[in-house]
Every structure is written in C-alpha cells, then in structure tokens.
KEDRENLO-160624 format. One record per residue (C-alpha): x, y, z. Coordinates in pm, 1 decimal. Each point is the difference from the previous one (the first is absolute). Example, Ala and Ser with C-alpha at 12.3 -4.5 7.8 and 13.67 -1.06 7.14 Angstrom:
// residues 2
@x = 1230.0; y = -450.0; z = 780.0
@x = 137.0; y = 344.0; z = -66.0
This chain:
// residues 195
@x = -3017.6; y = 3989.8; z = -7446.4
@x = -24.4; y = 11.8; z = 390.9
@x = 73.1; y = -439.2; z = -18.4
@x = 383.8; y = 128.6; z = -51.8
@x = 37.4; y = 261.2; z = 279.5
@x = 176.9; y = -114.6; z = 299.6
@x = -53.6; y = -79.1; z = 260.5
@x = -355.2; y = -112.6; z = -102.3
@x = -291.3; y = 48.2; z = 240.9
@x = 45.9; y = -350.2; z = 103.6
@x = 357.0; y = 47.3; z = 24.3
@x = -15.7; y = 279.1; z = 224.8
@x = -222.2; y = -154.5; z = 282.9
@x = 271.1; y = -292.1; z = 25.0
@x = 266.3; y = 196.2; z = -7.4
@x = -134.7; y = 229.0; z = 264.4
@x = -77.4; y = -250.4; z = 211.0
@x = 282.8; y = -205.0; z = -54.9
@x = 256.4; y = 324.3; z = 77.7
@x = -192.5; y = 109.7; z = 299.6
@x = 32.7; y = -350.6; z = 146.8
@x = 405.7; y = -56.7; z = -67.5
@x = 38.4; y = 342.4; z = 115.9
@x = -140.6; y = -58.2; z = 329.8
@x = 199.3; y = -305.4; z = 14.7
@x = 327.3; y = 160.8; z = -73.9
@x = -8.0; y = 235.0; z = 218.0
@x = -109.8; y = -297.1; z = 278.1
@x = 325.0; y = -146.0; z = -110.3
@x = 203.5; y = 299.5; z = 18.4
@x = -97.1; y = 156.0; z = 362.9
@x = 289.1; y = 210.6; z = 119.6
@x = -35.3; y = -193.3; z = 343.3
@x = -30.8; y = -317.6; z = -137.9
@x = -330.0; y = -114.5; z = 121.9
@x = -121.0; y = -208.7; z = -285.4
@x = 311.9; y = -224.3; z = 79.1
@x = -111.3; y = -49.3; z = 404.1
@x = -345.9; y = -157.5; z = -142.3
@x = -75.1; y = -317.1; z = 36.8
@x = 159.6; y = -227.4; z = -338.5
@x = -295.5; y = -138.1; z = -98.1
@x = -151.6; y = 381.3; z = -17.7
@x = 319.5; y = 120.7; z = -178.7
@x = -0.7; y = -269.3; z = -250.8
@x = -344.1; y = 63.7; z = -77.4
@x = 71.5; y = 369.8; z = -103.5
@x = 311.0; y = -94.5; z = -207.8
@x = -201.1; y = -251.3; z = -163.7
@x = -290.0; y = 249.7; z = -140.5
@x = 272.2; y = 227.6; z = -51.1
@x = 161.5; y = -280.0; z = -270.7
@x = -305.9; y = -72.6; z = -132.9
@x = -81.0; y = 334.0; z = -78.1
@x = 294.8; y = 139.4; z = -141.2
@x = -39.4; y = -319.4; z = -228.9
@x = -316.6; y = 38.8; z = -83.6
@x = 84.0; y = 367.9; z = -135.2
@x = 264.5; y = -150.7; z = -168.2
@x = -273.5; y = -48.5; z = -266.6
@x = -34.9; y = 349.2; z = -63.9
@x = 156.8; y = 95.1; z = -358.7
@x = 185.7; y = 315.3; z = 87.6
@x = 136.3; y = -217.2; z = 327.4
@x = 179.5; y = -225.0; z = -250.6
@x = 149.2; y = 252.2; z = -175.0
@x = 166.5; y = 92.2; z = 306.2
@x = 156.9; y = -291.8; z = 37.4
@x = 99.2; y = -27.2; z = -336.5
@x = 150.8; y = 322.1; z = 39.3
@x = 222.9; y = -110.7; z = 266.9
@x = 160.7; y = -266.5; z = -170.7
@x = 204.4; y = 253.8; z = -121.5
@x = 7.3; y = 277.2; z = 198.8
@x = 24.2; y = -151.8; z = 374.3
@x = 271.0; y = -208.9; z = 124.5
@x = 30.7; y = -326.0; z = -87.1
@x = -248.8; y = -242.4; z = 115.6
@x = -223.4; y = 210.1; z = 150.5
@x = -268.7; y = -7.4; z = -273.2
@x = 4.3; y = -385.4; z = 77.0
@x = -65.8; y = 38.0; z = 356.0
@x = -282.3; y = 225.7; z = -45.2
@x = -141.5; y = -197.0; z = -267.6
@x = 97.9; y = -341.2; z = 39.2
@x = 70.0; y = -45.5; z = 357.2
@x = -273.5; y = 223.0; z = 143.5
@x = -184.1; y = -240.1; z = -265.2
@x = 72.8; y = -296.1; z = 152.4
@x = -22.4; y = 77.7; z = 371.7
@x = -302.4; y = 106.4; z = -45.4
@x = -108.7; y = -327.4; z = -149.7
@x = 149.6; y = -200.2; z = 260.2
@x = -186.7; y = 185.1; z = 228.1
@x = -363.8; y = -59.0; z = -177.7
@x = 80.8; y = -364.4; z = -155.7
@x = 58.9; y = -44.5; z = 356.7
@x = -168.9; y = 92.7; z = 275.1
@x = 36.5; y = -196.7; z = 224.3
@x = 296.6; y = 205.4; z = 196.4
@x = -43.3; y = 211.8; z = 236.1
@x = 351.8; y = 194.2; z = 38.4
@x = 203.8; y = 139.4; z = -190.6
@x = 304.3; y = -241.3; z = 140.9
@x = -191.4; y = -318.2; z = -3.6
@x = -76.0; y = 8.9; z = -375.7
@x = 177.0; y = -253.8; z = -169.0
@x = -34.6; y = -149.8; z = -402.6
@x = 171.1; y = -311.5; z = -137.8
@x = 0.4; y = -145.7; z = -370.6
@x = -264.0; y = -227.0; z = 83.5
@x = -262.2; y = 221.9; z = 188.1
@x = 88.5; y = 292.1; z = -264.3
@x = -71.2; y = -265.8; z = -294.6
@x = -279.6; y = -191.9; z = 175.7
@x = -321.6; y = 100.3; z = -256.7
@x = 251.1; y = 37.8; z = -308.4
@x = 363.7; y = 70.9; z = -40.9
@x = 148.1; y = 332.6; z = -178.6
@x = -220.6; y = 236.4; z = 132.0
@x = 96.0; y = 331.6; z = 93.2
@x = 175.8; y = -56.6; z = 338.7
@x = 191.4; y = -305.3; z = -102.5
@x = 101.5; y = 172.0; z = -316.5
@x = 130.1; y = 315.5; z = 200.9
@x = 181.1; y = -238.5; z = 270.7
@x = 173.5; y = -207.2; z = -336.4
@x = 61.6; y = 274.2; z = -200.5
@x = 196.1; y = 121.0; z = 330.4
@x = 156.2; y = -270.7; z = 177.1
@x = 354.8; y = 7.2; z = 94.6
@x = 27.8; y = 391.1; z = -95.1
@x = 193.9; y = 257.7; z = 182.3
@x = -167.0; y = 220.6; z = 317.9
@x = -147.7; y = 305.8; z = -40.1
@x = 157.9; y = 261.6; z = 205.5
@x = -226.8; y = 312.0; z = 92.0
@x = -10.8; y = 319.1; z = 193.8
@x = -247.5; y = 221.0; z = 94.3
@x = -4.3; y = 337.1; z = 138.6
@x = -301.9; y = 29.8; z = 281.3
@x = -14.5; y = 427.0; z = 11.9
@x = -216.9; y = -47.8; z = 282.5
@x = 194.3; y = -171.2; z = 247.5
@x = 338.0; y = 135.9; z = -177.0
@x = 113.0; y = -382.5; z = -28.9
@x = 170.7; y = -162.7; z = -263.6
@x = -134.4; y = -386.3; z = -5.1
@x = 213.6; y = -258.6; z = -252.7
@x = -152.2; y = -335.1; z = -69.5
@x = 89.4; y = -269.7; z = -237.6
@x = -287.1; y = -201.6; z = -208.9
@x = 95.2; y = -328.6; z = -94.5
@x = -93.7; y = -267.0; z = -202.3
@x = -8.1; y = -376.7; z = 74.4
@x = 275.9; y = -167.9; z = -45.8
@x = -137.1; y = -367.6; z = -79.1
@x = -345.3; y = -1.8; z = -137.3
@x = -13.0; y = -365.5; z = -19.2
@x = -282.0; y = -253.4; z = 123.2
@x = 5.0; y = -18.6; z = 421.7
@x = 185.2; y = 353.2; z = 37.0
@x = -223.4; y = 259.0; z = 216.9
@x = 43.3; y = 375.4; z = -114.1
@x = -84.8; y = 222.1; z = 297.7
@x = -156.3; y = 318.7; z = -116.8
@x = 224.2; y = 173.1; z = 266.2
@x = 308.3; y = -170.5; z = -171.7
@x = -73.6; y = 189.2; z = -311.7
@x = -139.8; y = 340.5; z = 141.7
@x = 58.1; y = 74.4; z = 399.1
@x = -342.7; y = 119.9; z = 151.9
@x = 38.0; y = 353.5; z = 152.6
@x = 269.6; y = 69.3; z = -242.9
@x = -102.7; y = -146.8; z = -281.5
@x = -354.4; y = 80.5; z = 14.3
@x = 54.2; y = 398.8; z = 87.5
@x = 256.7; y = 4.5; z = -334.5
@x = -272.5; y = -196.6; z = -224.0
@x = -198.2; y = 277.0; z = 128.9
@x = 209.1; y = 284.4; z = -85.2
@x = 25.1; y = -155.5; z = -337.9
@x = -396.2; y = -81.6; z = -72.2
@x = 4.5; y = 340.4; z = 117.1
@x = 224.0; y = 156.9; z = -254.7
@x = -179.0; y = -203.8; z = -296.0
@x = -329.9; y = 73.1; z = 91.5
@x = 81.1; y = 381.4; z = 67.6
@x = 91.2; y = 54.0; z = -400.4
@x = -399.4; y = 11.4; z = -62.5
@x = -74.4; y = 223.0; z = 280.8
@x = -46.1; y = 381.9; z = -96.6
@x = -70.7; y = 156.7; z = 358.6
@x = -23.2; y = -135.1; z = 354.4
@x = -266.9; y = 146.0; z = 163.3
C-alpha cells in the first residue's frame, strides 16, 4: 500500500536534495546587487549549468509533468514549451557538451549536434523549431523594482555549417535570471511550506 504514496522514501531524499540545491542557486542568480553577474564566466556558467541539469532532472518527477501539462492550457502560449522543451534542450546541450566554458562561447551546429546519431533530442527540438517566430518575455524583479523584457529566439537556418550561439537563442543575465524565475514557478507547485 505504502509503494503508491508519494513522494516515496526514495523520492523524497532526491527531491530534497535536489530543491535545496536549485534554491541556493536561484537565489545566487537573483542577488538584489547583482553579484552573481560580477563573477568570473566560467564560475557563472558553472552554476547555470547545475541549475539546468537539475531542474531537468526533476523534470522526471510525475506530479512535475502534470504541471506542465497543465499549462498547456492554462499559461500563455508557448510557455509550457519553454519550460519543457527548451529548458529540455539547453540543458542537454550543456551535458552532451561539455566542453564550453561560458555561457556566450557555447555554440551547436547540425553536424556536432548529430555527430553519435541524428534525431535525438536537441536536433529534434532545434527542427521542430527552426525558422519560428521570437519569444517575447517580461519579468517583474520585486526586489530591485525593475521590469526586464527579453526576447528568446530560435535559429533561423538549422542547416549543415550554421553555428547556433546559445546566447543567440537565450541572452545570459537575462535569459538565465527569467529561466530561473520560470524553473522557479514549476518547481514551486510541489512545495507545501518554505521553511
């Protein structure tokens, strides 16, 4: 009877960890005086990349992916897909290939993305949304009592010998503190008290 309760006992320790860690993160990212972004790249880039990995990772979680099924229909449009798919896919680019060590030095092609076997998840993402429209977003920072706008977009030629620059699709400082906001605002649906 206990096999069905959730979370689980193994299920709890991952998500407890996994929580306490992207919390500390987030709120790295989202210092009122902006310290996080007067660190050295490489040290930046290494939190944003644990910070992908695991919001992915507790992407896995059942109840998670109701959530995003859920706001297929009641968000705006699109914005399941970026915290599903393109959160997805970052991510990915980010363990498939480590070899980076900045945010605004990461590039992909069709070749490097396809170079173990074609169709996988990033090169299906970057297909599936080649040539489509910009994003536009805004977010509301309460602490600093800013307004910040930012645009995602998606490649325009995804074609054999065209670079795609991770900071062509999502802006670093910008981009990353919205992704944040918006991990943040998935992940939060499971939480039942901040301590």
């Amino acid at each position: 009877m206990t096999d069905f309760l959730r979370p689980n006992s193994s299920e709890l320790e991952f998500l407890s960890l996994s929580y306490n860690k992207f919390y500390d993160i987030y709120e790295e990212v989202m210092e009122v005086n902006d310290t996080f972004w007067q660190k050295e790249p490489y040290y930046r880039f290494s939190k944003v990349n644990v910070l992908f990995s695991i919001y992915a990772e507790l992407l896995n979680y059942a109840p998670l992916k109701y959530v995003l099924i859920e706001m297929e229909s009641k968000r705006p449009p699109n914005e399941s897909k970026i915290a599903k798919e393109l959160f997805k896919c970052i991510r990915n680019i980010l363990a498939h290939f480590p070899f980076y060590e900045t945010w605004n030095n990461v590039y992909i092609n069709t070749g490097l993305v396809n170079w173990y076997k074609d169709g996988m998840t990033i090169d299906k993402f970057l297909r599936k949304n080649e040539g489509n429209e910009e994003i536009k977003y805004r977010f509301w920072d309460s602490q600093k009592k800013k307004m910040t706008y930012l645009s995602i977009n998606f490649p325009k030629d995804y074609t054999e010998g065209k670079n795609i620059y991770l900071k062509d699709i999502l802006n670093e400082k910008d981009g990353i503190q919205f992704s944040a906001i918006l991990m943040k605002q998935v992940l939060d649906t499971q939480v039942l008290q901040m301590h």
